[in-house]
C-alpha positions as CSV (number, residue, x, y, z in Angstrom):
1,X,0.0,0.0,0.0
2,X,1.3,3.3,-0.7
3,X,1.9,5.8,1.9
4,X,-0.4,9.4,1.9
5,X,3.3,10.8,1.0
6,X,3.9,8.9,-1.8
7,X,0.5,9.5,-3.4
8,X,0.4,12.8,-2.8
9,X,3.5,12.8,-5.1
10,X,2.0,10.9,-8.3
11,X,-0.4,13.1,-8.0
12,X,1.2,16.5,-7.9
13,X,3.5,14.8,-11.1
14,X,1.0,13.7,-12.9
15,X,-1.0,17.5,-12.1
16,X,2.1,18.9,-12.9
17,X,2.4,17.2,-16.2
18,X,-1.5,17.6,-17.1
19,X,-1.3,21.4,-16.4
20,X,2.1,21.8,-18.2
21,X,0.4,20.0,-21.6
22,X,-2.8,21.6,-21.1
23,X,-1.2,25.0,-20.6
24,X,1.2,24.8,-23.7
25,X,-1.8,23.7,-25.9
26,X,-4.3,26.4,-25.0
27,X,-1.2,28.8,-25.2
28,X,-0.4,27.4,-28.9
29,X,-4.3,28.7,-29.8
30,X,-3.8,31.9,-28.2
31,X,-0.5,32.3,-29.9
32,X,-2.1,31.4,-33.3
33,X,-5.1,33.6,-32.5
34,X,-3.3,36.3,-31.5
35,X,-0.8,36.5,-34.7
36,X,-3.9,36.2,-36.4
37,X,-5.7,39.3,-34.7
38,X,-2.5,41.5,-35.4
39,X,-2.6,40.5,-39.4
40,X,-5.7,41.8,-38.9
41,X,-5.3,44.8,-36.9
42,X,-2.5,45.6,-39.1
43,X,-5.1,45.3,-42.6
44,X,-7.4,47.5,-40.8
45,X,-4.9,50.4,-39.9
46,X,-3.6,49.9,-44.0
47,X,-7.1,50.4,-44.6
48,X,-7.8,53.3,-42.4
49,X,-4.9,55.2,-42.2
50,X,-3.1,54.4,-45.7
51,X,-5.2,53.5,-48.4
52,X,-8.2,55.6,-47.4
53,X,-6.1,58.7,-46.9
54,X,-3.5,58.0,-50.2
55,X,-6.0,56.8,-52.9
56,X,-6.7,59.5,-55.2
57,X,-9.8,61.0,-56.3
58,X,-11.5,59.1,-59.5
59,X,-9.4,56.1,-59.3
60,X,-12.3,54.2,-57.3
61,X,-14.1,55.5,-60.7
62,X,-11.9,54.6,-63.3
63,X,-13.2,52.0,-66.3
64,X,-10.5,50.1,-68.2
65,X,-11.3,51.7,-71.7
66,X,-9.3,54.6,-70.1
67,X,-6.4,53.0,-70.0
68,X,-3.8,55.9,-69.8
69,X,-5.3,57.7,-67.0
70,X,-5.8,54.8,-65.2
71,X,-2.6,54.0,-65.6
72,X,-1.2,57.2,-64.2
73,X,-3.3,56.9,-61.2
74,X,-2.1,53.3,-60.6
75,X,1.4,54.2,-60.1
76,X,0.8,57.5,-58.3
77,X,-1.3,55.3,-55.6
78,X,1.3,52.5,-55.9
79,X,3.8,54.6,-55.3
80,X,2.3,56.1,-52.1
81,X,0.9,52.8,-50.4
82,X,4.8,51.2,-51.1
83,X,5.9,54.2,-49.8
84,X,3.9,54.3,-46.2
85,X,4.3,50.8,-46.1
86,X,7.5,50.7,-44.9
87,X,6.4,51.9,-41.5
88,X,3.9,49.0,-40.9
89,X,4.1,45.0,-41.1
90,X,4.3,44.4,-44.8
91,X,2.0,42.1,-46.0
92,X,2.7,39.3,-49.0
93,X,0.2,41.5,-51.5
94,X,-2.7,43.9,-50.9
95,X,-5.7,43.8,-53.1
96,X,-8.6,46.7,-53.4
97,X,-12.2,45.9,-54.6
98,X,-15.2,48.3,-55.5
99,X,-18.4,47.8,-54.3
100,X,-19.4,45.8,-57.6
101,X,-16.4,43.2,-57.5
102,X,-13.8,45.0,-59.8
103,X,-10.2,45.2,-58.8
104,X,-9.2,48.6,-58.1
105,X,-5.6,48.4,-57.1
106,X,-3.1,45.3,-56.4
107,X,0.6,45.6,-55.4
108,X,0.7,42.9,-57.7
109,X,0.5,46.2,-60.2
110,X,1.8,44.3,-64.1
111,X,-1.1,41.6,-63.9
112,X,-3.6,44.3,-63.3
113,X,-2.3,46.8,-66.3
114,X,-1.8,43.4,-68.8
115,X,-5.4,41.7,-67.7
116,X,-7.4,44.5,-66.5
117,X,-10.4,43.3,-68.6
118,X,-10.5,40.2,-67.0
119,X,-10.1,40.8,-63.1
120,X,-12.9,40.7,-61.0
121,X,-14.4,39.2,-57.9
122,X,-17.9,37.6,-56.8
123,X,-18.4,38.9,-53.3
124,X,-19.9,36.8,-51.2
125,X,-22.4,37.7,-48.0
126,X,-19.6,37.7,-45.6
127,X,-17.7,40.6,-48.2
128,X,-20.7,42.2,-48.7
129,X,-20.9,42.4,-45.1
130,X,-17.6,44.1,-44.6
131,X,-18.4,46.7,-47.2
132,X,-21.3,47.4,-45.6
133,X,-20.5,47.7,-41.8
134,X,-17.1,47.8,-41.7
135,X,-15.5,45.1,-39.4
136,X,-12.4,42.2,-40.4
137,X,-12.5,38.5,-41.6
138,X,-9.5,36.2,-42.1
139,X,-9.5,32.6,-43.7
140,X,-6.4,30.7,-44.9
141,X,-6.3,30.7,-48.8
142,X,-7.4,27.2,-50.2
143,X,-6.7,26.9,-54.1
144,X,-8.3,23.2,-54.0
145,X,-11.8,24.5,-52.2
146,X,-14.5,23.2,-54.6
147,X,-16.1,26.6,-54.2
148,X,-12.8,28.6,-54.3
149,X,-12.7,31.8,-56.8
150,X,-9.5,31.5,-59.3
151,X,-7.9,34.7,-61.2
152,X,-4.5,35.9,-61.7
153,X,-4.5,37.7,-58.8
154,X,-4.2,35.1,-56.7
155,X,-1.5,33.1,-58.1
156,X,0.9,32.0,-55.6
157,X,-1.2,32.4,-52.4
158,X,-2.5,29.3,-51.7
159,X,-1.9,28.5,-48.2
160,X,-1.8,32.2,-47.3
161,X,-3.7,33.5,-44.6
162,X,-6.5,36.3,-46.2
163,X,-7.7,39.2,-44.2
164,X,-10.4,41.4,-45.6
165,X,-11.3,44.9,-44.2
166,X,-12.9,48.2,-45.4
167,X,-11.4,51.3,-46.8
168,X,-13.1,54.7,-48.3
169,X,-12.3,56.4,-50.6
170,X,-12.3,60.4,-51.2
171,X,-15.5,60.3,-52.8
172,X,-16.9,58.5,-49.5
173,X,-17.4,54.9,-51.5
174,X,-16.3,51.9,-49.5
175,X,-13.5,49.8,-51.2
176,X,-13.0,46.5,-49.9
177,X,-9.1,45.4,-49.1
178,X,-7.9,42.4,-49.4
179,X,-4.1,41.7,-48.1
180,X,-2.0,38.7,-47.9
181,X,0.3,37.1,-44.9
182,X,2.6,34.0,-45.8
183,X,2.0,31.5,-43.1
184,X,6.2,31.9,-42.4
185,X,5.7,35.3,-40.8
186,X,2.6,34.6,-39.1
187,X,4.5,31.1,-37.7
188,X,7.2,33.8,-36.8
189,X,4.8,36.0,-34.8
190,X,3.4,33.0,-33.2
191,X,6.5,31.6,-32.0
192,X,7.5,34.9,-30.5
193,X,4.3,35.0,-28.8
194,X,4.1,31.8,-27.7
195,X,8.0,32.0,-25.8
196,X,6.3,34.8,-24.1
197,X,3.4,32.5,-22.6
198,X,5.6,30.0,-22.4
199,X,7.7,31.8,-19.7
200,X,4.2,32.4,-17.9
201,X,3.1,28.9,-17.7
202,X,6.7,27.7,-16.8
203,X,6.8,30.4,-14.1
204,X,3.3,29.8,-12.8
205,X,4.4,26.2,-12.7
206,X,7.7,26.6,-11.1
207,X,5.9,28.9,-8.2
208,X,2.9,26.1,-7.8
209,X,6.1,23.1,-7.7
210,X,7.4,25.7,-5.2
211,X,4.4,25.9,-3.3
212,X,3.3,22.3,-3.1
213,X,7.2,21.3,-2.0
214,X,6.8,23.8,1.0
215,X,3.2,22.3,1.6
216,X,4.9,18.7,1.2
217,X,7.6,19.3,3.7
218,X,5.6,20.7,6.0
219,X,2.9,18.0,5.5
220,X,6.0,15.9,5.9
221,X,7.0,17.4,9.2
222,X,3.5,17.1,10.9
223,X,3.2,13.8,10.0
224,X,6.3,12.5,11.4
225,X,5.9,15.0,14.6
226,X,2.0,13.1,14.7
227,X,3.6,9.7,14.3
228,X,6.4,10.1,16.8
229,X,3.4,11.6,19.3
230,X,1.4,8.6,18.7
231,X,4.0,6.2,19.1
232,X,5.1,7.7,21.9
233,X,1.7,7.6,23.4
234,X,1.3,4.2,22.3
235,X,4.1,2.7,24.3
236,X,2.9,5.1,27.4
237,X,-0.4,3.4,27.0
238,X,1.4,-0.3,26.4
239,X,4.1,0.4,29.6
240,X,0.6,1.4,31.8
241,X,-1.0,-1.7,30.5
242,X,1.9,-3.9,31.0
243,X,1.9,-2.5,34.5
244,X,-1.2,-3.1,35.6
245,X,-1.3,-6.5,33.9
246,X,1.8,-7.2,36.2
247,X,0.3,-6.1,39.0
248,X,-3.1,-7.7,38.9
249,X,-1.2,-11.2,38.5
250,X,1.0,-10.5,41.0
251,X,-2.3,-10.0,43.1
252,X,-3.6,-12.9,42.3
253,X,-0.3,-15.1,42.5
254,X,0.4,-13.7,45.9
255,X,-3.3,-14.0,47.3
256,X,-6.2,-16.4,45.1
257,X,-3.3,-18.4,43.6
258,X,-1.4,-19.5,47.4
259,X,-5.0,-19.6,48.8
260,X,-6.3,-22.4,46.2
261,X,-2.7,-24.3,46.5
262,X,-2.8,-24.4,50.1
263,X,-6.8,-25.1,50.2
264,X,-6.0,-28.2,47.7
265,X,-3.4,-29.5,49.9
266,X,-5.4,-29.4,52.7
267,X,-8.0,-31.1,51.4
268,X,-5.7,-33.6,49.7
269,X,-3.9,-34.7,53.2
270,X,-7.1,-34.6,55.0
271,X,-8.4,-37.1,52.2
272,X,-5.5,-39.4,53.2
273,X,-6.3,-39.2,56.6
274,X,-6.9,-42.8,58.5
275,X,-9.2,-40.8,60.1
276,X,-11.3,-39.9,57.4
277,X,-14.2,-42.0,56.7
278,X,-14.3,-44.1,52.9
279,X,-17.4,-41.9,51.7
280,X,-15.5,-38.5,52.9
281,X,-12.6,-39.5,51.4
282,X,-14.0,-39.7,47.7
283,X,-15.8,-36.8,48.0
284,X,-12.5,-34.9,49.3
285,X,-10.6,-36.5,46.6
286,X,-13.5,-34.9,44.2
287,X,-12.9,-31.9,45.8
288,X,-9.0,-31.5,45.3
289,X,-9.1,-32.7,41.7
290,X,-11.4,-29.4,41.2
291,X,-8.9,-27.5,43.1
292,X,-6.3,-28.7,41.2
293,X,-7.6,-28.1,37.9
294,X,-9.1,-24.4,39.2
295,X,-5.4,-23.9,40.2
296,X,-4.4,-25.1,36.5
297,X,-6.5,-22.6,35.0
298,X,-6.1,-19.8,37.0
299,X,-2.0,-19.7,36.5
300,X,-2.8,-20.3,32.8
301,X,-4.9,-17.0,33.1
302,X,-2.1,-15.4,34.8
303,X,0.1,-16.3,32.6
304,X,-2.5,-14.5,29.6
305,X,-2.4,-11.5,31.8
306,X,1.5,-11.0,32.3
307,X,3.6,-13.9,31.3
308,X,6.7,-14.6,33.8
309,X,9.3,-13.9,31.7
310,X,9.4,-13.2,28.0
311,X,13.3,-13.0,27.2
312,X,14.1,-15.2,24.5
313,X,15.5,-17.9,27.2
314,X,12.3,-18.2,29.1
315,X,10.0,-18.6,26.0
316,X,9.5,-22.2,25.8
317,X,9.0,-21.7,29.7
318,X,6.3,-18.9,28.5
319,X,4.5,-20.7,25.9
320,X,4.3,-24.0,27.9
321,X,2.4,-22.1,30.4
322,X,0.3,-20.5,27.6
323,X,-0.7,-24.2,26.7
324,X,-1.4,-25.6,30.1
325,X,-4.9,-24.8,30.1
326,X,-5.6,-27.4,26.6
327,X,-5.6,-30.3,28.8
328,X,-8.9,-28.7,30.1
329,X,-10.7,-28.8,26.9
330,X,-9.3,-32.0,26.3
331,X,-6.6,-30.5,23.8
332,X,-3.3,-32.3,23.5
333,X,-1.7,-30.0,22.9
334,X,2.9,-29.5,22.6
335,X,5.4,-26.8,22.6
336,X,8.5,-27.2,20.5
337,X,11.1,-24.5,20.8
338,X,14.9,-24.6,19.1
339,X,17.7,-21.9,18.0
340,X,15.5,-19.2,19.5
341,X,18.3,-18.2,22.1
342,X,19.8,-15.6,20.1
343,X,16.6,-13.4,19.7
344,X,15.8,-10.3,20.5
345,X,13.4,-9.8,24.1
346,X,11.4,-8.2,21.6
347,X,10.8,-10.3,19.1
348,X,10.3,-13.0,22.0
349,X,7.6,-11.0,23.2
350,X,6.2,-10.8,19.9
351,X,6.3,-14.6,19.0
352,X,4.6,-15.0,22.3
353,X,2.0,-12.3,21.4
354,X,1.2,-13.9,18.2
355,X,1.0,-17.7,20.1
356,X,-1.1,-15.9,22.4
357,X,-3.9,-15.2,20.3
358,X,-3.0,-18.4,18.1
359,X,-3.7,-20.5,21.1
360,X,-6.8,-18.5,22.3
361,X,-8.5,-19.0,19.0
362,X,-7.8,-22.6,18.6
363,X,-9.1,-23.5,22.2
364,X,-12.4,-21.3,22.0
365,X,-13.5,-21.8,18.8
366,X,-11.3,-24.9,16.8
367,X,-13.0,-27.6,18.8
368,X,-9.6,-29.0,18.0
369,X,-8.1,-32.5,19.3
370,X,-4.3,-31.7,19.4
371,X,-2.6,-28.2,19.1
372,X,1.1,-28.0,18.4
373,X,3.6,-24.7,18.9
374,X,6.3,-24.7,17.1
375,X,9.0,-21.8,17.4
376,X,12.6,-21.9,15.3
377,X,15.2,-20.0,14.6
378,X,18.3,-19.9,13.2
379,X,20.1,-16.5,14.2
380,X,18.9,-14.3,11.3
381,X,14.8,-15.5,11.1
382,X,12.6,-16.5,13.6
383,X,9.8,-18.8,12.6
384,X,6.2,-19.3,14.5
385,X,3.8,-22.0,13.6
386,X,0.5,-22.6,15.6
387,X,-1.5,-25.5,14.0
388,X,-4.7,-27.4,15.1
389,X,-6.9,-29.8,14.1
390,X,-9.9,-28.1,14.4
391,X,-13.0,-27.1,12.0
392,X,-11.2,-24.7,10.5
393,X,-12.7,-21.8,8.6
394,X,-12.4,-19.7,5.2
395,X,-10.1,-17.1,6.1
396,X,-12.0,-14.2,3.7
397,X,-15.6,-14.7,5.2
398,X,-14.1,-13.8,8.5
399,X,-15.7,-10.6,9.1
400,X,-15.4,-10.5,13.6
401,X,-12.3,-8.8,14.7
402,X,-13.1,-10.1,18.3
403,X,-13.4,-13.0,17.4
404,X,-10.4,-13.9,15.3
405,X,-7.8,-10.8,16.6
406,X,-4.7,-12.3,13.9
407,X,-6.1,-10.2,11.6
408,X,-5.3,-6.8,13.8
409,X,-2.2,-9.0,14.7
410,X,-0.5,-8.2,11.3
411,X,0.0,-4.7,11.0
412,X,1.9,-5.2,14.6
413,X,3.8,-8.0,12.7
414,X,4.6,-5.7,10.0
415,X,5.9,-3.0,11.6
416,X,8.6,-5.5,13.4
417,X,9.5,-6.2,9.6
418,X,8.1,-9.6,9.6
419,X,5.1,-11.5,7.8
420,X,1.7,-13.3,9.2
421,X,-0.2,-15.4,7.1
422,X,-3.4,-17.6,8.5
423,X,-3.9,-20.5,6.8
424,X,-7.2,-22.7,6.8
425,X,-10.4,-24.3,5.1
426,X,-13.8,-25.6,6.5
427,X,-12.9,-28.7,8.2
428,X,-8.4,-28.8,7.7
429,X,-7.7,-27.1,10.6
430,X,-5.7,-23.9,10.8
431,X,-2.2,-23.1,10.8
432,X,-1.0,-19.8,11.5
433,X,2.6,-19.1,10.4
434,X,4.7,-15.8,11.1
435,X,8.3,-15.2,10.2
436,X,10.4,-12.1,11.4
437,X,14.1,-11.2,11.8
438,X,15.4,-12.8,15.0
439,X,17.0,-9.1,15.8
């Protein structure tokens, strides 16, 4: 299972990465848009500020059977627009159109003079619209369009971007302009506009990385100071427990526990009295079996509620006490301990832990026959097995954690570095194995 940490990290990468692709894609539109909207802002102050002011009177006018005047107005306005055009982004070729789709003026200036006969242009609604209230419209020229209009003029602009607008000339008639921007120098624009987003999204990344590091360490910091706090309380609350445990056996060793031995002796010599008649006797004899086995089961309980010694020598002292109370439920049950002397106190305490529960389960609920404890070790790993012969059970349809308390058992396992795994089926028994580092 991954830790809050860790998955707080995939996530910030992965945010990181979806805002950084996101950001750079909507900043590539707004790049493109914005090259486009200065092609167009730059065809609208042509129209407004050069061609409107610059075009000569009668040239908006002019018919092609007068060829020599409208010749001499042609390069007079020519001159002029290449002229003023020097101060502004020069686009690839600028067209002008009358009203009734006849080419004024193009800086393309020979084809008009040679084919000025044949040069005009069906405007269509969007055109018309322009000439009528003014306004901008762009489209990327596309000589393949089924419905694409083909003259001389527009050789060599396929793939162009287009950008109409409205002009007016001196005689207050609106005159449609039509310019030309090769795709280079808009890709150019773009790319200078896009570095300067660029830096923006990097930067507004970098400062969110920023943030979410300083959040991270300090979410970092809390959590150990919470986690040192709680283990800390923890083994506060385990030392008061372990105390009182202690002390309520030592209670009961030092009062119940001499009372009953010395009660059960007493009744024992009085039953072998010569004194004592035959039909006393049995009933005594009754009387200091039950002792006996109260006696049994009472330092068996003791031994639940503060085992005598858990170092790694005592344990198979330990866990034969642990066991003493099968012969009770008619369990046979046997303790088998080898190579544990090197381990840690700790990890005796927590073999016995685990056996503990093991052997709690299997004599309350396995209706077992024999019950077998097996510890080894071999001065790196320390082994545990518990197994019975009981019912048994399916391990996932376990849903009680009173009732079988392995299951909280493992994360207390795991954090000693070790592994617990129960073992069992409806009617095999159950065999609960734990291996952990002897140290």
């Amino acid at each position: 299972m991954r830790s809050p940490i860790a998955l707080f990290l995939v996530i910030g990468v992965a945010t990181a990465a979806a805002i950084l692709v996101g950001s750079n894609h909507l900043a590539a539109r707004a790049a493109s848009d914005e090259a486009i909207s200065e092609a167009e802002r730059t065809t609208q102050l042509l129209a407004q500020s050069v061609i409107g002011p610059e075009m000569p009177r009668g040239l908006v006018n002019l018919r092609p059977q007068n060829a020599d005047q409208f010749t001499g107005l042609l390069d007079q306005f020519d001159l002029e627009i290449k002229a003023r055009l020097l101060d502004v982004d020069r686009p690839f070729r600028i067209n002008l159109w009358s009203r009734d789709g006849r080419l004024v003026y193009t800086s393309e200036l020979q084809v008009l003079i040679k084919n000025v006969r044949s040069l005009d242009l069906r405007l269509d609604p969007e055109q018309r619209r322009i000439l009528h209230n003014g306004g901008v419209d762009s489209e990327i020229v596309d000589a393949s369009a089924p419905d694409a209009q083909h003259s001389l003029v527009d050789e060599g602009t396929d793939g162009m971007v287009r950008i109409y607008a409205r002009a007016q000339s001196p005689e207050g008639k609106p005159i449609l302009v039509e310019t030309y921007f090769t795709l280079d120098e808009l890709s150019a624009r773009r790319a200078e506009i896009f570095s300067s987003f660029r830096w923006i999204t990097l930067g507004g990344l970098g400062l969110l990385v920023l943030v979410t590091t300083a959040i991270l360490v300090a979410l970092t910091r809390q959590l150990r100071h919470a986690s040192t706090e709680r283990e800390r309380l923890l083994r506060s609350a385990m030392d008061a427990s372990d105390a009182e445990r202690r002390r309520i056996a030592r209670d009961l060793h030092d009062s119940v526990v001499q009372d009953l031995a010395g009660t059960a002796f007493a009744v024992s010599a009085v039953a072998r009295s010569a004194e004592t008649p035959s039909d006393a006797r049995d009933t005594l004899d009754g009387a200091g079996s039950s002792l006996r086995d109260s006696l049994k089961s009472l330092r068996s309980l003791l031994v639940e509620i503060h085992p005598p010694d858990l170092r790694a020598d005592g344990l198979a002292a330990a866990l034969a006490d642990l066991t003493a109370s099968a012969a009770a439920a008619d369990v046979q049950a046997s303790v088998s301990v080898e190579g544990a002397e090197t381990a840690s106190d700790a990890k005796a305490a927590l073999v016995w832990r685990v056996a503990q529960e093991a052997v709690r389960n299997a004599l309350r609920h396995a209706a077992a026959s024999t019950l077998a404890v097996t510890v080894r070790g071999d001065g790196q790993r320390l082994t545990l097995e518990v197994v019975d012969d009981g019912v048994g059970f399916a391990p996932d349809s376990i849903r009680d954690p009173d009732r079988y308390g392995l299951r909280g058992l493992r994360s207390l396992v795991a954090d000693h570095g070790g592994v617990l795994d129960v073992r069992s089926a409806p009617g095999e028994g159950t065999t609960v194995h734990m291996e952990v580092d002897a140290q």
